[in-house]
N, C-alpha and C positions, 0 to 999 in steps of 0.2 A: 350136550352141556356147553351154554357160550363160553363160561368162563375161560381162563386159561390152563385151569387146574387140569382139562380135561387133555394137556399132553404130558399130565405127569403121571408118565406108563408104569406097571406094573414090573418087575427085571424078567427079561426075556420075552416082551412082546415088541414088536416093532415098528419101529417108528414113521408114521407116515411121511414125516419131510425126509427124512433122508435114509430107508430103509435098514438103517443099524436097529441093534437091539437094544433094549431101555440100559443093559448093564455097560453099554459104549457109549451113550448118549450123556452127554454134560453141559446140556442145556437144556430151558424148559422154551418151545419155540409159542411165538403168537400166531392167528392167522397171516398168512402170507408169505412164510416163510422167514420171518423175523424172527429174534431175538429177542428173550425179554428178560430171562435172569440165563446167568451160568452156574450149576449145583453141580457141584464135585460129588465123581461117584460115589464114594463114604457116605454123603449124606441121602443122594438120592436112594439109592438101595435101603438104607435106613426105613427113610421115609413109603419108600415103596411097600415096606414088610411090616408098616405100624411098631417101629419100633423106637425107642425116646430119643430125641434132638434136643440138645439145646442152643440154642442162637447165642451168638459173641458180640459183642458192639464191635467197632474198630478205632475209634477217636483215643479210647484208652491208650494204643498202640504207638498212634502218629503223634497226640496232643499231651497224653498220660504222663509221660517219663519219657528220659533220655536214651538212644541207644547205646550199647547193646541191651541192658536194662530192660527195654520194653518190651525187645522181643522175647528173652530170658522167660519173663513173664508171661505172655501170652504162652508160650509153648507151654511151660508149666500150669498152667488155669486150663488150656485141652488137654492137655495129660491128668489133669484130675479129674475134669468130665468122662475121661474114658475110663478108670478104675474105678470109678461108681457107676458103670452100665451104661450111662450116656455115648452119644456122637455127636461130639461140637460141630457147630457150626458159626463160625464166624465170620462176619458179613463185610466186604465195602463192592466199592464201586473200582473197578482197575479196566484203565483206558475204554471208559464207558459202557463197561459194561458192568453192573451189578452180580455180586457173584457171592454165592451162597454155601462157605465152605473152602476156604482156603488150604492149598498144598504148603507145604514148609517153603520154599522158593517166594510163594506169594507173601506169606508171613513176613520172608525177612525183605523183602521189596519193600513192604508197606513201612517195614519198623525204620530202615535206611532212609524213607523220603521222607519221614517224620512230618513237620508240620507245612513241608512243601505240597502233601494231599491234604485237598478241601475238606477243613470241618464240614460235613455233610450234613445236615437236619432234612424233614420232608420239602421245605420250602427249595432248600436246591439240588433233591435231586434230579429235575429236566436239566436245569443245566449241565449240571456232569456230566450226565450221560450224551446230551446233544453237542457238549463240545468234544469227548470221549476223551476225560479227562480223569484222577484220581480220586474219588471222595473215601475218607476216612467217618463212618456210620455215627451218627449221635445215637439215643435210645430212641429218637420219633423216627428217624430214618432207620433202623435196625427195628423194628415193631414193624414200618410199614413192611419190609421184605419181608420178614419172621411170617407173618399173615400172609401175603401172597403163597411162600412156598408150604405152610400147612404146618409150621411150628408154634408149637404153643407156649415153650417155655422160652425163658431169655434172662441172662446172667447177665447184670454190668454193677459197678461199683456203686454209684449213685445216682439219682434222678436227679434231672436241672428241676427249677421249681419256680415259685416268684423270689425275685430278689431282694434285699434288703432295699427301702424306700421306693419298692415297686409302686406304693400309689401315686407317687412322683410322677418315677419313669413308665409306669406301665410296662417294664419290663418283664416279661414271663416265658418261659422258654414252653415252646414246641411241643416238651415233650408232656406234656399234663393234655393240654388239648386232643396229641395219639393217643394218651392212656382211655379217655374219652369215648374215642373211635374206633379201636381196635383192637378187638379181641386176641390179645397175647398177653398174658401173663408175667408180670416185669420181679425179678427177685433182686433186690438189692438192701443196702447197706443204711437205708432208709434215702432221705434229699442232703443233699451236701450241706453243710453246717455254713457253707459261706451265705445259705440264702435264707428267706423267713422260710421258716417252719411253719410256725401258726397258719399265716395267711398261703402257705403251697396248701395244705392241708383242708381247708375251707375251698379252696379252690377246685380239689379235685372234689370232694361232695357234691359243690357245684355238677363236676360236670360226671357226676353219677359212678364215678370210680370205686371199686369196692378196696379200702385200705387193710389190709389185715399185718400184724405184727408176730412174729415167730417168734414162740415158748416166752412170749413177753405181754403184758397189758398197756406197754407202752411205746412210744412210737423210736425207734431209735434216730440218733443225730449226727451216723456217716463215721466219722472218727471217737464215738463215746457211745454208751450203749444205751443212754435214755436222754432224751429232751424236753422231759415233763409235757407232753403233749399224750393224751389217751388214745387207744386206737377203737372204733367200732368193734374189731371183728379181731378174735385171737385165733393163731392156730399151732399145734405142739406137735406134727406131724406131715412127713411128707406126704402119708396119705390123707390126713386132715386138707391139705393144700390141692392132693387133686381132686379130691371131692368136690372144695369150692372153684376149679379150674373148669369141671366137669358140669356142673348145676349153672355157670354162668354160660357154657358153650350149648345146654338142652334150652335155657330159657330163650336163646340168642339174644344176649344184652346188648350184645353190639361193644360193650365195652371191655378195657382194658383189666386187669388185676392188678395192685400193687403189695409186695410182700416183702416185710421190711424182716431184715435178720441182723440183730446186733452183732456188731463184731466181738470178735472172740474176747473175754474178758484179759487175757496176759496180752494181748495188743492193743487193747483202748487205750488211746490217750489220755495225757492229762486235761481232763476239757476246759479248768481256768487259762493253760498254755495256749491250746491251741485259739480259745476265744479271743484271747489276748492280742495273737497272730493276725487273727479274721478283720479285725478291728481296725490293726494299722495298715493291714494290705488293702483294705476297703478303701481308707483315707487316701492311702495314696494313689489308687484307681481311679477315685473322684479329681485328685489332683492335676493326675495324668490324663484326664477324659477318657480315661478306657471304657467304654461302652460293648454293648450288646454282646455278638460272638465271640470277641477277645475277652470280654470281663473273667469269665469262670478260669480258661487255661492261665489268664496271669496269675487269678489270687491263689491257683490251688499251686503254684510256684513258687509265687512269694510266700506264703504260708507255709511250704516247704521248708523255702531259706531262713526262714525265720524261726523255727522250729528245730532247726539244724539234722532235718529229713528227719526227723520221729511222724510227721506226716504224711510222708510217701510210703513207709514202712508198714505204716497201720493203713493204707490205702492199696498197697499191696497185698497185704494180709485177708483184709476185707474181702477182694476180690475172690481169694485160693477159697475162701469159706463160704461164698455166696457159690462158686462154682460148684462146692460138694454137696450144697444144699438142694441148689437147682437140679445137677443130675440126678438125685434121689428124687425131687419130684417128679421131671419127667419119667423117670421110671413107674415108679407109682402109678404114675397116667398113664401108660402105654400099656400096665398090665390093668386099669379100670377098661380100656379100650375094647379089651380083649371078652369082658363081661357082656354075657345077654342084655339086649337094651333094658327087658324086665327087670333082671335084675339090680339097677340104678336108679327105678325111677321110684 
């Protein structure tokens, strides 16, 4: 096998670079004796025994919220993944190297350096890694590793998307183009309300994205549970979800999944407040030239302070529920896995 997948051993076979067994082994190495990701043994084992992963972003952590807050959170969002059968895996980059499955130590490292670690997208992770420095995962850099290490499922709050007067700026985040490309299954909260909806939406069709909405007909809008946009594809079940996780991985589409879950009804916001919010933090984004990777972390701050944190709360919220969602799917999938190929097809 050229791939790299092929030194991701089995627990208790041994490793040819360095003669430990796969259950001592917390890296997955390339030819030569390289380095190419670090997977903490929780997840390897996991993975080794087909059993359900779910991938964690990390930007929520560094860019998200304030510490202690952030970390609070993360801890809590993998403690809900693991009482619904799941084994998180949350993703960044730590002194260059990509690591797939964070110990509590790395946790609160990440949550302490806050936004002193690099927003990470696909575009910089050579850099990170080649100066062996800190990146904090966006969802196209957490999809790309999710896919390297053989996870199919992946929690984060919301997808970046186009931005409002993106025919302007052309501005459109990373992460619609990974959805495009790589087959990982993305569960979130729908696209942040700061950006166009309509035209993300058209966007991914373009680039062949399959959009599906949970136990809804409609597409939700991140902080409110509907945005008047209609979805193609519904689904009312975690095994509904691997089904279509499963049918996209036999056809090999090559592409991504997007599965949008309203937030809980006693946490949606007021959506005239929060639009309200959207509006003046925009204004004064444009005012201030805040552009490209800074744009999103400011307005979902400003929109915070303006809001007097009913936005952070229901952005928190969101998160715990996409997390309970997501573990149920991956389970699902891991016991479809387990089925005679006959019996799927």
């Amino acid at each position: 096998m050229s791939s790299w997948r092929a030194y991701l051993l089995r627990i208790g076979e041994k490793c040819h670079e360095c003669g430990a067994n796969a259950d001592a082994k917390e890296h997955i190495g390339a030819g030569g004796g390289g380095r190419l990701l670090k997977v903490s043994p929780e997840v390897l084992q996991a993975l080794s025994h087909g059993r359900a992963v779910v991938a964690l972003e990390s930007t929520i952590i560094s860019h998200g919220m304030p510490y202690p807050q952030n970390l609070e959170t993360a801890k809590e969002v993998e403690g809900i993944v693991r009482a619904n059968g799941a084994v998180p895996a949350t993703i960044a980059i730590l002194d260059g190297t990509p690591c797939i499955g964070l110990s509590m130590d790395q946790l609160e490292r990440l949550a302490t350096l806050g936004t002193r670690a690099q927003k990470t997208a696909r575009r910089d992770i050579a850099h990170v890694v080649a100066t062996k420095g800190n990146g904090a995962t966006t969802v196209s850099a957490t999809m790309f590793f999710a896919s390297m290490a053989g996870i199919s499922v992946f929690v984060t709050g919301g997808i970046g998307g186009v931005h409002r007067y993106g025919e302007s700026t052309l501005d459109i985040s990373s992460d619609l183009t990974e959805l495009g490309r790589t087959p990982v299954a993305v569960i979130s909260a729908g696209i942040k309300s700061i950006l166009d909806i309509p035209r993300t939406l058209e966007y991914l069709e373009t680039q062949g994205v399959c959009v599906a909405a949970y136990k809804t007909n409609e597409f939700p809008a991140f902080f409110t549970e509907t945005s008047g946009c209609k979805v193609p594809c519904r689904v009312d079940s975690a095994d509904d979800c691997a089904r279509l996780i499963d049918a996209n991985r036999k056809f090999n589409l090559g592409t991504g999944i997007l599965i949008a879950v309203p937030i809980p009804k006693e946490h949606a916001a007021s959506g005239s407040m929060i639009e309200s919010a959207i509006q003046k933090a925009l204004k004064e984004a444009r005012e201030k030239n805040i552009t490209g990777s800074a744009e999103t972390p400011y307005l979902l701050k400003r929109v915070n302070e303006l809001t007097g944190g009913a936005s952070l709360a229901a952005n928190i919220a969101l998160v715990k529920n996409n997390a309970l969602i997501g573990a149920e799917i991956a389970v699902s999938l891991s016991k479809l896995k387990e089925q005679p190929v006959g019996a799927r097809l």
